[in-house]
N, C-alpha and C positions, 0 to 999 in steps of 0.2 A: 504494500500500500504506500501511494506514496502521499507526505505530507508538506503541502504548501506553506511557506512563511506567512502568519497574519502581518501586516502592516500594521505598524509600531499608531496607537492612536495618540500616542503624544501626551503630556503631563497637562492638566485643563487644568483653567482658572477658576478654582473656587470660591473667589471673594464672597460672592453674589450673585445670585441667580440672572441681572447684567453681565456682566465678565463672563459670566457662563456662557452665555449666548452669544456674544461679542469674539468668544474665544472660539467658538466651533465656527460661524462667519468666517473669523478672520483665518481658519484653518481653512478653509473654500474661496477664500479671497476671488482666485483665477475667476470660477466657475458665478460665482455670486455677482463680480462685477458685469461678468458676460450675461448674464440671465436679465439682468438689471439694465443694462444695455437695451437690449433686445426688449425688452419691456418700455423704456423709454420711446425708441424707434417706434412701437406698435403706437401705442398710447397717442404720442405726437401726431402719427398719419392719422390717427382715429379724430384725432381734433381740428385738423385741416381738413378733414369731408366737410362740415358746415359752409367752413369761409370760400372752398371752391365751389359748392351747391349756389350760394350766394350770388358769386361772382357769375359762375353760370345764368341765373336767372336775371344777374341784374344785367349784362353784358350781352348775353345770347337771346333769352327771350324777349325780353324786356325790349332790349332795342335790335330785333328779331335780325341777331347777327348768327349765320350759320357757321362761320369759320369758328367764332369765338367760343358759339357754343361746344363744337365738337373739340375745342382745345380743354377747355370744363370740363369736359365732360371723360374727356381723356386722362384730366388730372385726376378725378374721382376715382378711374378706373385704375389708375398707376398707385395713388393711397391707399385702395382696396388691394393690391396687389402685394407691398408693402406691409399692410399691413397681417395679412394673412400669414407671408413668410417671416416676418420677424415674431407674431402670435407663436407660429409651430416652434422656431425656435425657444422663443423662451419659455414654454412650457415643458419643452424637453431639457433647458439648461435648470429648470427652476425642479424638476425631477429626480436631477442628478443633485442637485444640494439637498433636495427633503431626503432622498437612500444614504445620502453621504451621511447626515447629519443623525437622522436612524442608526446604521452601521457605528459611527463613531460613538455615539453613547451605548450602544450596545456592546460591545467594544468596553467601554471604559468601565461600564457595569460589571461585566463577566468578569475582566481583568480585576476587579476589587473582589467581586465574590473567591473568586478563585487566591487572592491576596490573602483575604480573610480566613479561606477556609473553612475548618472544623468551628473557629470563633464567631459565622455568622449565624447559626442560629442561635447561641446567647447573645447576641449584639441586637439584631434584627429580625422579625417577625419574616415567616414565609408569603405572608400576604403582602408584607410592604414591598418587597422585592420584588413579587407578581405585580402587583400594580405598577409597581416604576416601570418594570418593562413590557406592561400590555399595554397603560395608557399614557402614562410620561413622555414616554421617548416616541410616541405616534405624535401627540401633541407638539412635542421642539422640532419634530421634522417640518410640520405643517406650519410653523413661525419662520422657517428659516424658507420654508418654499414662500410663503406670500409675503418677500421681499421682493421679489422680482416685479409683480403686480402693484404691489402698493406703492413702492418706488416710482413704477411708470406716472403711476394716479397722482403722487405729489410732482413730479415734473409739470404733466398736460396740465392740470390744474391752475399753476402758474402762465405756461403758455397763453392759455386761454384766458384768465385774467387780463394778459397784457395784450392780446389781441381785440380784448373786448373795450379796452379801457382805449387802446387806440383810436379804435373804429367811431366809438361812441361812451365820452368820459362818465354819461351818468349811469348806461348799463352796467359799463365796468365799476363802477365805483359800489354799483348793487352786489357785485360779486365779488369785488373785495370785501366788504364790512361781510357779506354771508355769511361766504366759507368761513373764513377765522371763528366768526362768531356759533357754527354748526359743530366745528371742529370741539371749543370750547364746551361747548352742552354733551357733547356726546364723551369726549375725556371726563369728565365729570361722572357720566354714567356706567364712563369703562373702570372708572377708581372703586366706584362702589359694586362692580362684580370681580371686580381681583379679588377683593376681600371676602366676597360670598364663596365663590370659588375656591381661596384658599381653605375655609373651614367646610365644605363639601368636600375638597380634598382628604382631609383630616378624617373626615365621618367615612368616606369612601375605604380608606387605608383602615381603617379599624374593622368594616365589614367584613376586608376582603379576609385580614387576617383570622377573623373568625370563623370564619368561612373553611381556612383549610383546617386549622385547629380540626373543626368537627368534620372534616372527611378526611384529615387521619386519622383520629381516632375514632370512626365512627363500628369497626366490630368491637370495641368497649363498650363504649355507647349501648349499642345494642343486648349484652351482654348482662347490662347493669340496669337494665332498662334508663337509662337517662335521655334519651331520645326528646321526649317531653319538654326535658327543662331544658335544653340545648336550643330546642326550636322557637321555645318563647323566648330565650337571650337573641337569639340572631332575626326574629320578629319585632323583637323591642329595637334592635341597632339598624334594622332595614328602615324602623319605621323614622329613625331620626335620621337616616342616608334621605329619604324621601322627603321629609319635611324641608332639610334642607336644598336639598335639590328643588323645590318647588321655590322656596327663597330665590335659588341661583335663576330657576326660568322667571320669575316675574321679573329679575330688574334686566335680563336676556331680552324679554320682550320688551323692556322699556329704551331696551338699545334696539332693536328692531323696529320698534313703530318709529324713532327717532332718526331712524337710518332712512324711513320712506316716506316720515315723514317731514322734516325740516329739509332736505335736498324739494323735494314736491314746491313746500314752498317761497322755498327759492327761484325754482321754472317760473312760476306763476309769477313771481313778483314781475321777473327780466323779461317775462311776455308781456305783464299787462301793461310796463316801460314802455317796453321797444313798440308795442300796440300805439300807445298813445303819442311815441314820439314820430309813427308812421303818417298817423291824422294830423300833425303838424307841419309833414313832408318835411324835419327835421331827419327822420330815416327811412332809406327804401325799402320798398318788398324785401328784395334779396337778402339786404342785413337783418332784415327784419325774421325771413326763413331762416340765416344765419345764426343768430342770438339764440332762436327756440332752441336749432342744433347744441348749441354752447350750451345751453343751461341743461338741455336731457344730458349733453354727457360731462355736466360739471354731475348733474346729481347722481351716476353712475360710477365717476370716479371716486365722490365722495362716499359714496358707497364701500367701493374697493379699498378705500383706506381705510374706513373706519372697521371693516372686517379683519385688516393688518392688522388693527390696533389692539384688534379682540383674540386675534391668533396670539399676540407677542404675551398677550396680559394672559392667558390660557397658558404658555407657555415659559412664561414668567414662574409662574407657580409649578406647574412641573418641575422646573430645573431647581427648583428649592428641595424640592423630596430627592431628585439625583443628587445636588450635591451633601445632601444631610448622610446619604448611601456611602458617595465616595468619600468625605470627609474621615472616615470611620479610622482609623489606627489599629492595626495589630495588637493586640497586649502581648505575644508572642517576639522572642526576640532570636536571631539567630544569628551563627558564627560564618567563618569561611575554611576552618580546618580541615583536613581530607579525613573521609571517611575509611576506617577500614577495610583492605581491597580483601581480603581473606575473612569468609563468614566463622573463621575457624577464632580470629582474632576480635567480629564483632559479640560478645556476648554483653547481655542488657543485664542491670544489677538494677534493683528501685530500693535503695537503702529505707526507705519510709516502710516499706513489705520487709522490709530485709529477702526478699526475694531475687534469685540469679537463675536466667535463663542459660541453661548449658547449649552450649553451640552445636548447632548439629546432630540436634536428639526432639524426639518426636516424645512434649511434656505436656502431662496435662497437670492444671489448677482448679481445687477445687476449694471455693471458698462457701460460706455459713450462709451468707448474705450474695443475693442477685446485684444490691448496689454495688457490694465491694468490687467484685467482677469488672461491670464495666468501669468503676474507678483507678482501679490497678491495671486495664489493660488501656487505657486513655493516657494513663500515665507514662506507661511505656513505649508509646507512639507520640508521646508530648503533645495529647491535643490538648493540655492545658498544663500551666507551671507546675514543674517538677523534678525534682533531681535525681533524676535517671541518668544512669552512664553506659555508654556504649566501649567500650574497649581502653576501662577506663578514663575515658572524658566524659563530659557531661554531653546531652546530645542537643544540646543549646549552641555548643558550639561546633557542630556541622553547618553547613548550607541545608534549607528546609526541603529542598529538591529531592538530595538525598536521601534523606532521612523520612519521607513519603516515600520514594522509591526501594529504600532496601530493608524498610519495616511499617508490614501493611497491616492492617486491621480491618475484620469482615466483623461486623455485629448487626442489631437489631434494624442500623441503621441505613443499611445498606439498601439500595435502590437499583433501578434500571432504566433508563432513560430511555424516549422513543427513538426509536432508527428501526436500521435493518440488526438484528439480532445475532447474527455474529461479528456484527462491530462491537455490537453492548458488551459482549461475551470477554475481546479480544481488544481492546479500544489501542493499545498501543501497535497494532498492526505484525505482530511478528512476524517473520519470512517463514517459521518454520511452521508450516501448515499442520503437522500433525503434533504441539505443541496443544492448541485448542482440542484436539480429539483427545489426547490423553489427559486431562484434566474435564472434559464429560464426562468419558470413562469414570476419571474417581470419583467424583462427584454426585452417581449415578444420576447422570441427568440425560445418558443418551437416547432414553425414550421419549423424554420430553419432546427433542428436536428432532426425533423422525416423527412423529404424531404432527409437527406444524405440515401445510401444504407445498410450503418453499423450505422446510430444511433453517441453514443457516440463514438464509436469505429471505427470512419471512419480516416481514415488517411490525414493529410491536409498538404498542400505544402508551408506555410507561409500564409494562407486566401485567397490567388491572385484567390480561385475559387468562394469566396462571391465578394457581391456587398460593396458599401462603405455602405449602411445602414444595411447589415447584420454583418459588420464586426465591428459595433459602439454597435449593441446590444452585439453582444459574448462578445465584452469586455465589457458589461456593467454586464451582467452577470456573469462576471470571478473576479470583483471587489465585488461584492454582495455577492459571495460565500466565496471570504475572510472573510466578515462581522466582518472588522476593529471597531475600537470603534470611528473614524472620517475618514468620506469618501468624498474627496474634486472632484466635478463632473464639469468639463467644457465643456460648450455645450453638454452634453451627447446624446441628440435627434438632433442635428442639417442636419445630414442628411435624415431622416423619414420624411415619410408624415403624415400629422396630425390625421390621424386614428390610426395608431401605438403610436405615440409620446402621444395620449391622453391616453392608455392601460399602458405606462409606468410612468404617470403622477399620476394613480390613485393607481398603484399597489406600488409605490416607497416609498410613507409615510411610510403605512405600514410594508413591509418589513423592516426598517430600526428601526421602533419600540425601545426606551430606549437607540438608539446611533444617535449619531450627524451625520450631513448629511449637506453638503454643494454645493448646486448647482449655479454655476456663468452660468447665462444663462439672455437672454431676451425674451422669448418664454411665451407668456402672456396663455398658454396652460398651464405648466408649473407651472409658477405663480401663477396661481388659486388653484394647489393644494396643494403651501405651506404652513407651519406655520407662518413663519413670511419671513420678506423682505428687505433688506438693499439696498441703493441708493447710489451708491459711483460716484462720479463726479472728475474728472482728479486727481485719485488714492487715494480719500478720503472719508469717510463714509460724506456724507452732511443729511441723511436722513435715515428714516428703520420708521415699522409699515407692516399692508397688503395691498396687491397689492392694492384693492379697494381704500385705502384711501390714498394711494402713487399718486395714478392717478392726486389727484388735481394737483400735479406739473408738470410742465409745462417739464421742463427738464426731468423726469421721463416720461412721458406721452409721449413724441417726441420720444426716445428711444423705448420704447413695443409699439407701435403703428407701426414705422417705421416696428419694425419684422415682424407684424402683416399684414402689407400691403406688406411685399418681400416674407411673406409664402402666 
């Protein structure tokens, strides 16, 4: 498989949710100015159709000149032509900054979560995270694309002001004091939906969170019957998304009736003007068709900006939840030491257990307590502080690359992403194709993937179409395929029935052959076919030997027996 270099999305300005936006712009500089260009071009031909209509009528009909007209009329057609091609254009330039600008925060996102790692589900909700990248980053594309547009619209704007002011100082003069004064009522309206918007945002992120909350645990849920009370918490929080959101559409609407209506009437004013000043023979027909032209497309651009205005302030608030995301800091710190190249040399010590993983022995750990488990095996992968040492150093001071790479950890937590499912399985791509079969094999998960209709190649949805004990071997297998030089397994069979769970028992030693292997489990299935055996009692080795001769303890004995009698 081969693997394409991502493009480096570059360190963003997180002052402010400005600078944010300012900084992905100015990272599309080329493409923004050309889009914006191209939008000018359109916009300005768009605004000389009135004045050559004009001219046409006043020049060609008017004073029933056929050359002049079809010179008119010829300009009309060359504006329409114009502007057509510089439309296509910048809707194509103005497409490539809304993906660009999609892609880069997407991009900058991933690159933090993946920063973060194991730290960001204590940091940050799984909902706030969905939401930044369902709705966030859809939002700042759409701000950065109606630059192109809104730009043209404050350009022609001016144009047309000063065409009108030319032609005839007291039209233009109506459309000076207008716009500004339109502009002003409608900023006003856009201030007071930033803020509605932002606390809809807030109420939004809280939903969403709750939301996954109760669909991952929802076989608990069901279990404990709490279903019930689940559903009136996420009733009670839909109902204040709603409320809100009903806040957000009234003063929405009040920016919309303001958008159709106060450009409206402004037409009406510059018509019933240029009307009157037509009855004075003060202006002719033509300026007079002219003017109408200027004010439908002042109120049409005004429009277009003030839709900008609604994109940026949308998107304002977005980039606030992105940078709250990237802002986040590691509490995790790491070295540049070389890890040790010989698994034989890395062996893991957690002096807090007083616990030592012998290198290159297939160990299980059986603790009193399910926390302790995954506390002492978190510990020894350093997903959180702790003074574990890898060949005697601590493993704070490796590079974290490493130290993810050549001590992996499969637990409760373990997942499977949508794709094609021998990527899931295999995500680093090894050359050596029968690497991923021999680790089905142990796994006993080869039935699994002859039961799909495509094999390896079948397409998966996040796993939701295994059961929980198919979804415990794929990952067990996707861990095996790595074949780390220390594999820390918690409960890895816990869901299996002991026919399976005994196929993975016998096959597990073996495959893991010359690398260390650490299984916290109490499954006396299990146990029988390790090398050795450690007894840790409220978070501390008290004992180790094999199972067999572990059994005289009483406290050992109460523990794999209990298993023994709940399987």
């Amino acid at each position: 498989m081969r693997h394409y270099p991502e493009p480096d999305p570059g360190s963003p300005d997180t002052t402010s949710p400005r600078h944010y936006l300012s900084w992905l712009v100015a990272h599309h500089r080329p493409s923004v100015l050309l889009a914006t260009f191209y939008g000018v071009v359109c916009t300005v031909a768009q605004a000389l159709v009135p004045a050559a209509v004009g001219r046409g009528i006043e020049h060609g009909l008017i004073a029933q000149d056929k050359r002049a007209l079809v010179l008119w009329s010829a300009t009309v057609l060359g504006l329409g032509i114009v502007q057509a091609a510089s439309g296509t254009l910048r809707d194509r330039s103005s497409l490539t900054n809304r993906f660009g600008a999609n892609y880069r925060t997407m991009q900058l996102v991933t690159r933090q979560a993946s920063r973060l790692g194991v730290e960001m589900s204590g940091r940050v909700s799984s909902g706030a995270v969905v939401s930044v990248s369902a709705t966030d980053i859809t939002r700042i594309g759409s701000a950065v694309e109606s630059t192109a547009r809104g730009g043209g619209a404050v350009v022609s704007i001016v144009v047309v002001a000063a065409i009108m002011l030319t032609s005839s100082w007291q039209l233009g003069l109506v459309a000076l004091i207008g716009v500004p004064l339109i502009a002003w009522a409608v900023a006003r309206l856009m201030r007071l939906l930033h803020d509605r918007q932002h606390h809809l945002r807030d109420q939004q992120g809280a939903l969403s969170e709750l939301a996954v909350d109760i669909i991952q645990g929802l076989r608990v849920l069901r279990g404990i019957g709490g279903e019930g009370a689940f559903a009136d918490r996420y009733r009670e929080r839909s109902q204040k998304a709603r409320h809100e959101g009903v806040r957000v559409a009234a003063v929405g609407a009040s920016v919309a009736a303001g958008q159709l209506l106060l450009p409206g009437l402004l037409v009406t004013a510059i018509v019933w003007l240029g009307a009157y000043l037509v009855g004075r023979d003060e202006l002719g027909p033509g300026a007079l068709v002219a003017f109408y032209g200027y004010a439908v497309f002042l109120a049409e651009q005004l429009r277009r900006t003030t839709t900008m205005v609604d994109q940026v302030t949308r998107a304002l608030v977005a980039s606030r939840q992105v940078i709250d995301f990237l802002t986040l800091k590691p509490a995790l710190t790491w070295g540049q030491e070389k890890f040790p190249e010989s698994p034989a040399n890395a062996v893991l010590h957690d002096p807090e257990a007083d616990l030592t993983v012998p290198a290159g022995r297939f160990v299980a750990v059986v603790c009193t307590s399910t926390a302790d488990a995954h506390t002492v095996s978190d510990r020894l992968c350093r997903y959180g502080a702790s003074q574990v040492t890898c060949g005697g150093q601590p493993l704070s001071a490796f590079p974290a690359e490493d130290v993810r790479r050549r001590v992996v950890l499969m637990d409760h937590r373990s997942r499977l992403f949508s794709g094609r499912l021998g990527s899931e399985l295999d995500p680093v791509g090894h050359d050596d194709p029968g690497r991923l079969e021999r680790a089905l094999e142990a796994a006993a998960a080869r039935d699994i993937v002859d039961a799909l209709p495509d094999g390896l190649d079948q397409q998966i949805t996040g796993s939701r179409e295994f059961s929980g004990g198919q979804r415990q071997r794929l990952s067990l297998a996707r861990v095996l395929a790595l074949d780390p030089d220390t594999l820390i397994l918690v409960e890895p069979t816990s869901a299996l029935d002991a026919h399976t769970e005994g196929h993975i028992a016998q096959r597990l030693g073996p495959a893991r052959t010359g690398k260390s292997t650490v299984v916290f489990t109490t499954s006396p299935i299990l146990l029988d076919h390790v090398e050795h055996v450690i007894y840790m009692d409220q978070g501390r080795v008290v004992a180790q030997g094999s199972h067999d001769g572990l059994l005289d303890l009483d406290g050992y004995r109460t523990v794999v027996t209990r298993e023994s009698a709940l399987s």
